[in-house]
ZADO-1210 file (C-alpha; in nm, 4 decimals, padded with zeros to 6 digits):
<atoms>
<atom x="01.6973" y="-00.7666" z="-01.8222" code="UNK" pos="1"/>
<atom x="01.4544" y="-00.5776" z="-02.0388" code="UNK" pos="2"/>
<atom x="01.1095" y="-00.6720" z="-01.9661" code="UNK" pos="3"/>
<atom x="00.8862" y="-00.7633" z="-02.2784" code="UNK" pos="4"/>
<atom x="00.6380" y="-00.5408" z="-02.3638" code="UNK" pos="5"/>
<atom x="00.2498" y="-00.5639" z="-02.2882" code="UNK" pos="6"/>
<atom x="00.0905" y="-00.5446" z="-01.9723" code="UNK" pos="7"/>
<atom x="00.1046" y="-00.7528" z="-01.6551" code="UNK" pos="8"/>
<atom x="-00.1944" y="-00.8895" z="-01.4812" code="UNK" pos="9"/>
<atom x="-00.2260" y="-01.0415" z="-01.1043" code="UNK" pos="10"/>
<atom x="-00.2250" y="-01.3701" z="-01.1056" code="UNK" pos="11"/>
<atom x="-00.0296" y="-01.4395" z="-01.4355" code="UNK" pos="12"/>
<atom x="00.3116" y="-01.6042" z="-01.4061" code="UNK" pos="13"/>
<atom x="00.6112" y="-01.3557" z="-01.5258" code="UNK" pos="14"/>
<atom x="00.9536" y="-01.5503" z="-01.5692" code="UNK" pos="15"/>
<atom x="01.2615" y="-01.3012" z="-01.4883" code="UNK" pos="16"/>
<atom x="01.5776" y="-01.4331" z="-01.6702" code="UNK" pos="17"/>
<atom x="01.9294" y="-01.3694" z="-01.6045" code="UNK" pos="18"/>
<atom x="02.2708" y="-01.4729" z="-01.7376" code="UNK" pos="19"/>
<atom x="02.6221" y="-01.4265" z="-01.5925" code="UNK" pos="20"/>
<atom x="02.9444" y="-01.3925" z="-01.7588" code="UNK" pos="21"/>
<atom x="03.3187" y="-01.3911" z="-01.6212" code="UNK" pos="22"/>
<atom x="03.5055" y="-01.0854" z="-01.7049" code="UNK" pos="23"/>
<atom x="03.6441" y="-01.2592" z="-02.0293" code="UNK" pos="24"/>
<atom x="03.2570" y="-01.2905" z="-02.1369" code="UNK" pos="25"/>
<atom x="03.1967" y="-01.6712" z="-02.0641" code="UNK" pos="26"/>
<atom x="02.9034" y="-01.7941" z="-01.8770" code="UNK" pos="27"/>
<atom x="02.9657" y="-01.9066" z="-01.5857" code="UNK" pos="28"/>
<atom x="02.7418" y="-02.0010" z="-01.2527" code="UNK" pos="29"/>
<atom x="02.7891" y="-01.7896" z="-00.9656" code="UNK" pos="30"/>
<atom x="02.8741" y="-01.9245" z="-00.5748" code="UNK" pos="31"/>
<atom x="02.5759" y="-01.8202" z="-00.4779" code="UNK" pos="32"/>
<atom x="02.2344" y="-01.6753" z="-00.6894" code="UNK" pos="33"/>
<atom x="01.9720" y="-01.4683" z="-00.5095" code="UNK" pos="34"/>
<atom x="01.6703" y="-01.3175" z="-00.6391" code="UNK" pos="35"/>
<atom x="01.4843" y="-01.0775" z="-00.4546" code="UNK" pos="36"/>
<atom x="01.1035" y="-00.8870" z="-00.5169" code="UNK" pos="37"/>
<atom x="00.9581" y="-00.5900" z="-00.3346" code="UNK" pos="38"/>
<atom x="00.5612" y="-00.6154" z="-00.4088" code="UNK" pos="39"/>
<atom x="00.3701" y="-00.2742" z="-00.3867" code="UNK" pos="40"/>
<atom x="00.3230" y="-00.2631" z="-00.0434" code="UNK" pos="41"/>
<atom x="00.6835" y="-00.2882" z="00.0227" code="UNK" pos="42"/>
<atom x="00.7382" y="-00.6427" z="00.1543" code="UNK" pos="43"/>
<atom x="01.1186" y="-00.7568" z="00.0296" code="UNK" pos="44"/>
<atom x="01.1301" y="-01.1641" z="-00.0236" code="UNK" pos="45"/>
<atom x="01.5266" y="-01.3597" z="-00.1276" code="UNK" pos="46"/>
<atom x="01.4576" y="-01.6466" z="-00.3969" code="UNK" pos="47"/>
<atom x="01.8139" y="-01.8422" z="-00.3042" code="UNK" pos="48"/>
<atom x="01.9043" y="-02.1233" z="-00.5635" code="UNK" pos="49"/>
<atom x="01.9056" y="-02.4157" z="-00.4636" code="UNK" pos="50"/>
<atom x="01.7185" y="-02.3886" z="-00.1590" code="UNK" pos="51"/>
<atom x="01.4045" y="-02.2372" z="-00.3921" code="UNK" pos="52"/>
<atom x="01.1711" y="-02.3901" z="-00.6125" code="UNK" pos="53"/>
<atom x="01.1124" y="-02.0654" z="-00.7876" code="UNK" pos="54"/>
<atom x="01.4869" y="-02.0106" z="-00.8871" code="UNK" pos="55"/>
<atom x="01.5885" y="-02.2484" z="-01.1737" code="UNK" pos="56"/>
<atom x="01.9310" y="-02.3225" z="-01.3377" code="UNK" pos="57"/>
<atom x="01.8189" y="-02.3024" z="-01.7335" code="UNK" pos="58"/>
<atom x="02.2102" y="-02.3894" z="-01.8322" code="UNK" pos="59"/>
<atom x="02.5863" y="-02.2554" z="-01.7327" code="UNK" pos="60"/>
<atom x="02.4962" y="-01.8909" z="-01.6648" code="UNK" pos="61"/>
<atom x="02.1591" y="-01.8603" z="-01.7134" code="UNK" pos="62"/>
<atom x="01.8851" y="-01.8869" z="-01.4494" code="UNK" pos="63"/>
<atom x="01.4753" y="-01.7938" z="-01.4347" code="UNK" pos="64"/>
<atom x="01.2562" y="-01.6597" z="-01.1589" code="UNK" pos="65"/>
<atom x="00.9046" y="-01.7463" z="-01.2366" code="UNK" pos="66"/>
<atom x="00.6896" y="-01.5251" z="-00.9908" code="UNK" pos="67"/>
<atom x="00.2742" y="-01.5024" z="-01.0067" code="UNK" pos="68"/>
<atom x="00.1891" y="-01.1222" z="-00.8678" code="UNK" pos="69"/>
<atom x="-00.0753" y="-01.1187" z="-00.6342" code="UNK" pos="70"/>
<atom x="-00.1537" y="-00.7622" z="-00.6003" code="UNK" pos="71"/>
<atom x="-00.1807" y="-00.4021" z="-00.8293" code="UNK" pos="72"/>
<atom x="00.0940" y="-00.1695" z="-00.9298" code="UNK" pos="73"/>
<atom x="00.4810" y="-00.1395" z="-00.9102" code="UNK" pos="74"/>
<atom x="00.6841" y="-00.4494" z="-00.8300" code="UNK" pos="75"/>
<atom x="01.0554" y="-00.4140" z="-00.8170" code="UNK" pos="76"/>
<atom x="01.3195" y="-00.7445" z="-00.8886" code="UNK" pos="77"/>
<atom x="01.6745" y="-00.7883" z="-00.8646" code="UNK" pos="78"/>
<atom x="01.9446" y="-01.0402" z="-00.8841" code="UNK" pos="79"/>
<atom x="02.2444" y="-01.0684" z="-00.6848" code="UNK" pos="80"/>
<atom x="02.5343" y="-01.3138" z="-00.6988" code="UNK" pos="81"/>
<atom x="02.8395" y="-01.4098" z="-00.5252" code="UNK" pos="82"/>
<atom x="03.1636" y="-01.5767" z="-00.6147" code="UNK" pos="83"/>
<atom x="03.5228" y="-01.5196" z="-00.7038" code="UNK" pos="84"/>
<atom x="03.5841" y="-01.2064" z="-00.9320" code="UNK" pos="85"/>
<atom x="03.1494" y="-01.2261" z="-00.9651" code="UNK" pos="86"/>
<atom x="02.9529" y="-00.9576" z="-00.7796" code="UNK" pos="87"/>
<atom x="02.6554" y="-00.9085" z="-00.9737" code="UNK" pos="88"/>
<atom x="02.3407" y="-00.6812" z="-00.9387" code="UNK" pos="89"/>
<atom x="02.1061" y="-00.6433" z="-01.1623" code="UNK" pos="90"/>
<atom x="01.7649" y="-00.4751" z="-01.1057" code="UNK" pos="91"/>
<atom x="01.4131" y="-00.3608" z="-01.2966" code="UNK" pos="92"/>
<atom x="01.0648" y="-00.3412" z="-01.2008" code="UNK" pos="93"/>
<atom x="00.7619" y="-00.3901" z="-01.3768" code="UNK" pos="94"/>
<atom x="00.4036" y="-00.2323" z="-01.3544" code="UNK" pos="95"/>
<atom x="00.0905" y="-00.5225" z="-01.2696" code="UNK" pos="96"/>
<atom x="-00.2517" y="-00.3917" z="-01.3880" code="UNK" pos="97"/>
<atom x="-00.5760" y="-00.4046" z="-01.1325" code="UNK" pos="98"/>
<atom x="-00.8366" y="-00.5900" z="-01.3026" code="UNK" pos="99"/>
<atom x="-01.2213" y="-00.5451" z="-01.2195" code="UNK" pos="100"/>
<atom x="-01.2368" y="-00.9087" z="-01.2742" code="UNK" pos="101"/>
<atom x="-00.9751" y="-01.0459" z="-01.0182" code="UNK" pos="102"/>
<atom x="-01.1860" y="-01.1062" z="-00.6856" code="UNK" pos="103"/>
<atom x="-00.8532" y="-01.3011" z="-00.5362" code="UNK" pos="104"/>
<atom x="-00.9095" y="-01.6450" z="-00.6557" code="UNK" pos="105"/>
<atom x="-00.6860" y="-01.8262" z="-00.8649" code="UNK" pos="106"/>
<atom x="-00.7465" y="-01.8419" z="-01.2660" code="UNK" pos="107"/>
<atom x="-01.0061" y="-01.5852" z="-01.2074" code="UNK" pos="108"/>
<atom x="-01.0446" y="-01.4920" z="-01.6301" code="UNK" pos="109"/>
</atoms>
């Protein structure tokens, strides 16, 4: 998934999308759906449907991670699934801009 254009700013939601297709191009839902981050400092977190809040079944195929960064610079995402003839990984990252006004809080502008 491309990400849109624009910049990123702590403490603003950013919904990651995905969508996953059989091999003959139809969407279908995965066994299992994990979505993963790695923040700038490193720390690794799994998103697991169903057991999540922040994973969310939009239709057949198609799922959103809506995740609020909490700190400056590179954050890394990916997705993988599980299921019969369905391995899927798919990965980006996306930069968060430091603010002068962000002091921790939430809705700090």
């Amino acid at each position: 998934m491309a990400m849109a254009p624009g910049k990123h700013y702590i403490g603003s939601p950013l919904a990651l999308t995905a969508n996953f297709q059989s091999a003959a191009g139809s969407d279908v839902d995965p066994t299992t759906v994990t979505f993963w981050t790695c923040d700038p400092q490193g720390t690794q977190t799994s998103y697991v449907y169903g057991t999540s809040a922040l994973v969310v079944k939009d239709s057949v195929g198609d799922y959103t991670a809506t995740i609020t960064p909490d700190s400056p610079g590179r954050w890394f995402w990916k997705w993988i699934t599980t299921g019969t003839n369905l391995v899927v990984v798919s990965e980006g990252d996306f930069l968060v801009q430091d603010s002068p006004f962000y002091t921790g809080e939430v809705g700090y502008a």
